[in-house]
C-alpha positions, 0 to 999 in steps of 0.5 A: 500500500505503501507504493500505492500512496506515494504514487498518489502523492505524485499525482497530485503534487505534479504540476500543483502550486506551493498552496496545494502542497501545503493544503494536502500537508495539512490533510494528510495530518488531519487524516493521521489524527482521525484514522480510521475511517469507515466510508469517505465522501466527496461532498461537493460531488454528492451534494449534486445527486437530484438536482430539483433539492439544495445541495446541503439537503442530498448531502444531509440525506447521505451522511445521515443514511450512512451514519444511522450504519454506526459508520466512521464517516469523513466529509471532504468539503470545500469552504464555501459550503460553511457560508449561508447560501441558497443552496448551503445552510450554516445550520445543517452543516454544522448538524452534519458536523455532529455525525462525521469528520469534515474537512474543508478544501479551498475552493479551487482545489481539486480533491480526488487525491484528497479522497484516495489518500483518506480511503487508502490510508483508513484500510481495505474496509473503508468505502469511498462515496463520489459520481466521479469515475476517477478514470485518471487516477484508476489508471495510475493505481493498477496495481493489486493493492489499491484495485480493492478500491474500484472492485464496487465501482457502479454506475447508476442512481444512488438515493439517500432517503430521510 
């Protein structure tokens, strides 16, 4: 696993700027603290599962699915989700906040890396949960053990009811 990190590290650090690296340092030390968890979400992808709800409401929906499971749960976010919106409320964020680790990226970054350290590093039960086909980084991570990532990758319609 250990070659399977490195090579993520170097994905993700090639061609980023100095603020990238510093940000992923300080997630890296955030995970480290925390370790380990259950099931890793892409928020800002989930967030966007039906489009006729707010996006706080679809991520509410699925963290509070997961964490009724009794589940471990880390929420990658970016930090305009904290600010009062039309599509994000401070209030359900922070009830969110009582029920799974989150951690708040900038804005412009981009955070697939982030979700592959924190499912790598939790170990061989942790689940990610995104839309996104990661097809870039599948590609990088072939060998045997990081392809336990990708064994349940469906395409299809997910739904997180109340």
């Amino acid at each position: 696993m250990t070659k399977s990190i490195a090579a993520l590290l170097l994905i993700f650090s090639y061609g980023k700027g100095i603020l990238a690296c510093k940000e992923f340092e300080a997630f890296k030390k955030f995970v480290e603290n925390r370790l380990p968890f259950d099931i890793v979400i892409d928020g800002l992808n989930v967030s966007h599962m039906n489009t006729r709800k707010m996006q706080c409401e679809n991520l509410f929906n699925a963290v509070n699915y997961l964490a009724k499971k009794n589940t471990r749960l880390l929420v990658l976010g970016r930090k305009h989700m904290l600010i009062n919106s039309s599509n994000w409320k401070r209030e359900i964020v922070e009830e969110m906040q009582n029920k799974a680790d989150f951690f708040f990226a900038e804005n412009i970054s981009e955070d697939d890396a982030f979700l592959l350290y924190a499912t790598l590093r939790s170990g061989k039960h942790c689940k990610f949960v995104t839309r996104d086909f990661l097809r870039d980084h599948k590609a990088c991570l072939s060998d045997s053990l990081t392809r336990h990532l990708f064994r349940f990758h469906v395409t299809g319609i997910v739904c997180f009811r109340k």
